[in-house]
N, C-alpha and C positions, 0 to 999 in steps of 0.2 A: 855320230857313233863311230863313226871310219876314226876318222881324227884322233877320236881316243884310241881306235884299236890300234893303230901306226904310230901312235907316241907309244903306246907301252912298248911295241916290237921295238922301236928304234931304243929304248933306255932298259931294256930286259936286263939288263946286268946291272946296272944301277939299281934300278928296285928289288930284284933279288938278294943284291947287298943291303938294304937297307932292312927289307924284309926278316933277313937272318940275322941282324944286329939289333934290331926291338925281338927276335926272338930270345935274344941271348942276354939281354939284359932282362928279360921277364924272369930267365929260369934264374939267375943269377939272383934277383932278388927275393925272389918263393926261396928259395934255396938257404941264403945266408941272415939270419937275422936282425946281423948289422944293419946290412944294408938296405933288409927293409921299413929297419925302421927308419931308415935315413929318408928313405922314399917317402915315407908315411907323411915325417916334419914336414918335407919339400911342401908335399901335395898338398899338405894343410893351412903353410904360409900362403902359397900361391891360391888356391881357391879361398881362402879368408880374406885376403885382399879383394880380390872380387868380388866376393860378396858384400863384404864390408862398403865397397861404394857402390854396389848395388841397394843396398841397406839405407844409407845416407839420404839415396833418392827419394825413396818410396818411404822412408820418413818422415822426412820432410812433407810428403801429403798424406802424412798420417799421426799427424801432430794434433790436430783435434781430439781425436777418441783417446789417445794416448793419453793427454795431460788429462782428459775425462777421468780413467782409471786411476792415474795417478791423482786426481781431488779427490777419489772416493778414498783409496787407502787413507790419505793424511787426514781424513773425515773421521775415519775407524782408528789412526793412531791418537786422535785428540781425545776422541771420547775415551776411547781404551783410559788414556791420561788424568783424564777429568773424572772416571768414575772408580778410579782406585783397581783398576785388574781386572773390573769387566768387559767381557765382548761382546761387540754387538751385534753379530752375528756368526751362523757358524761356519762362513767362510773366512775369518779373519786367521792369520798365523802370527804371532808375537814372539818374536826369538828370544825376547825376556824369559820366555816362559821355561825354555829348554836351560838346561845347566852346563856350567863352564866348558865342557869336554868339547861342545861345539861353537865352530867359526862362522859365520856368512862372510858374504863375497859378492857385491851386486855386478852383474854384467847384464847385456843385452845380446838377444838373438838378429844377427845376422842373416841367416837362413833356417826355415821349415819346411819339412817335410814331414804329411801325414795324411796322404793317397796310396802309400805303397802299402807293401807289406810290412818291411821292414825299412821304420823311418829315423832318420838322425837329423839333428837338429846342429847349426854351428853357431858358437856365443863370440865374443870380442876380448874373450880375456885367455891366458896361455901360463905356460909355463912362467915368465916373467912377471905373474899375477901371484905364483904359489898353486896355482891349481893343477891338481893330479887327478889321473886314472883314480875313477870310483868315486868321486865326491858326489854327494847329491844332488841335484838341481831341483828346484821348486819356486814357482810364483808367489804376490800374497794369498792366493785364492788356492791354492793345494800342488801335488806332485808332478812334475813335468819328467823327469828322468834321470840317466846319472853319468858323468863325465866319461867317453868312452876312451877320446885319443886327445894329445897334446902337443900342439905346436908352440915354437917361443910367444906370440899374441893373439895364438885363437885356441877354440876346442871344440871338439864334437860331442853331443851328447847323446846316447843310446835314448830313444824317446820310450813313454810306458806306453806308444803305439807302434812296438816291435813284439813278433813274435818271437825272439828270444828273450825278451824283457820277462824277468821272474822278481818280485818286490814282494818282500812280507807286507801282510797286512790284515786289520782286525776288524770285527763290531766295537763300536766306541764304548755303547754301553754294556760291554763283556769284555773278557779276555779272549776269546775264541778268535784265534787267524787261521790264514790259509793262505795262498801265494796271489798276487796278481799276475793276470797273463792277457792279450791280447787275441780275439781272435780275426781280427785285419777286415772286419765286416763296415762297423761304425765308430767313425774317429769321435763319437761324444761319449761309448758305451764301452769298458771293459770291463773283465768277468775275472772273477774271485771265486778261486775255487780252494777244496780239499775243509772247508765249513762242516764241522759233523753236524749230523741232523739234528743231535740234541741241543743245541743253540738256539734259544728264542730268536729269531727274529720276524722285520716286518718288512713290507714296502717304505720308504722316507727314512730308513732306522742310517745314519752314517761311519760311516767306512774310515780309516785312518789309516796311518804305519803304524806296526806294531814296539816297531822298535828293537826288534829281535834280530837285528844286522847290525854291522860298525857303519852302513852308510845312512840313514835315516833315523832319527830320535823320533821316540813314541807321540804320536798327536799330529802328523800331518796330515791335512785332511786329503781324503783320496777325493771321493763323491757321495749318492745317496743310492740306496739301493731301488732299482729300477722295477727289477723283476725276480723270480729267483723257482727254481726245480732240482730235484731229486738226481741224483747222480743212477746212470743205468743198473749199481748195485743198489743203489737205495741206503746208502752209505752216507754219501758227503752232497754236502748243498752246491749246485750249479747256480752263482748269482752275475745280475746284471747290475752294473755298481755305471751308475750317471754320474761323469766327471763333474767337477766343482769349474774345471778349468776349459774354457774356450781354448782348446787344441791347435784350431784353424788362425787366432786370433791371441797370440801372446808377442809378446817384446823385450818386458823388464822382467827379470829372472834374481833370486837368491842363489849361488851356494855355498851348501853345506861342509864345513870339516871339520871332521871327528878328531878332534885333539888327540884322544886315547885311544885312537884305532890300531894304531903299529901294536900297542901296547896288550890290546886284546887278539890283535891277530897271534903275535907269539906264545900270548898265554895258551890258545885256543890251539897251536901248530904241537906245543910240548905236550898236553893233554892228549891229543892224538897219534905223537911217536911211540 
């Protein structure tokens, strides 16, 4: 403990300088938009590389379960194939299904998180892919979240296991939505709220997007309804909606772009002036 205490005396002005120069580069980047978003790119090339051959390792022993999920899809795209449009079950998503307006884009995740609060997840594809700010992401088995930032060969993606995470979304067999939101408790369970009470539903009834955003076409599946109560006015339905998707336990990822999005955003910005 000496040791250290007599090196910092001896170098006091050296670390004071160094100290007041990460100070001044912080405020410089809060401050200037440029440059934080320069910051942003850096940190995202640099920690994507990392991850990225972090990834590669623990891939590599985890190539068993992996190719497993992957013979079940190609299971569910034959049949799909062989029985003329039917699914064969209701976690299957078929991008036939959606119309022209949207892209897919397969990547893989690199890193997850989803112990915090507020969790992001980073994929292997970037700028140099085509992928922007707000595109969708989603598994074959339902919703993972939506592109938050963009470096030239990676991305981060706001996970629906964030508390700022807000996603429309419906009962399949109705029209009736309400938002999803996260309350940071159980990475398998998030809750669908603002459901008026006059909404049939039940326990097992399924959950989707509604479709009522430019970043999600209607039909993906969310989960199944877990549990559900009365809002404290006795208003709107408090539900617990059981993800479709192993949270703790993804890799291969779709996403989505909305071809028509710019298209509806302006229409939707003039409407509003």
């Amino acid at each position: 403990m000496q040791q250290i205490i007599n090196f910092i005396i001896r170098n006091k002005n050296f670390l004071l300088f160094l100290l007041l120069f990460g100070v001044s580069i912080l405020f410089t980047i809060q401050t200037h938009s440029y440059h934080k978003s320069k910051f942003i790119n850096s940190a995202n090339f640099l920690t994507g590389g990392v991850y990225n051959s972090a990834n590669n390792i623990s891939g590599y022993f985890n190539l068993k379960s992996q190719n497993q999920l992957l013979a079940e899809e190609n299971t569910r795209l034959r049949s799909l194939l062989s029985n003329s449009g039917i699914k064969v079950d209701s976690t299957y998503i078929d991008s036939l299904s959606f119309n022209k307006a949207y892209r897919f884009h397969n990547a893989n995740i690199i890193k997850n998180s989803y112990s915090l609060t507020d969790n992001f997840l980073t994929i292997n594809k970037g700028k140099k892919d085509s992928i922007k700010q707000d595109f969708g992401v989603i598994s074959s088995k339902g919703i993972i979240g939506i592109i938050d930032k963009t470096s030239k060969n990676y991305a981060t993606v706001l996970s629906i296991l964030n508390t700022t995470s807000r996603i429309s979304a419906q009962l399949k067999k109705t029209n009736h939505y309400g938002s999803l939101k996260w309350n940071s408790i159980n990475p398998n369970i998030i809750q669908l709220i603002d459901i008026e009470k006059i909404a049939p539903i039940k326990i097992g009834d399924t959950i989707i997007t509604s479709g009522r955003s430019s970043i999600f076409p209607k039909g993906i599946n969310v989960g199944v309804i877990e549990n559900f109560q009365l809002d404290a006015a006795e208003n709107y339905y408090e539900i617990n909606v059981k993800l479709f998707n192993d949270m703790t336990n993804i890799e291969h990822v779709y996403i989505i772009e909305n071809v028509d999005k710019n298209e509806i955003i302006n229409l939707q910005n003039g409407i509003n002036e």
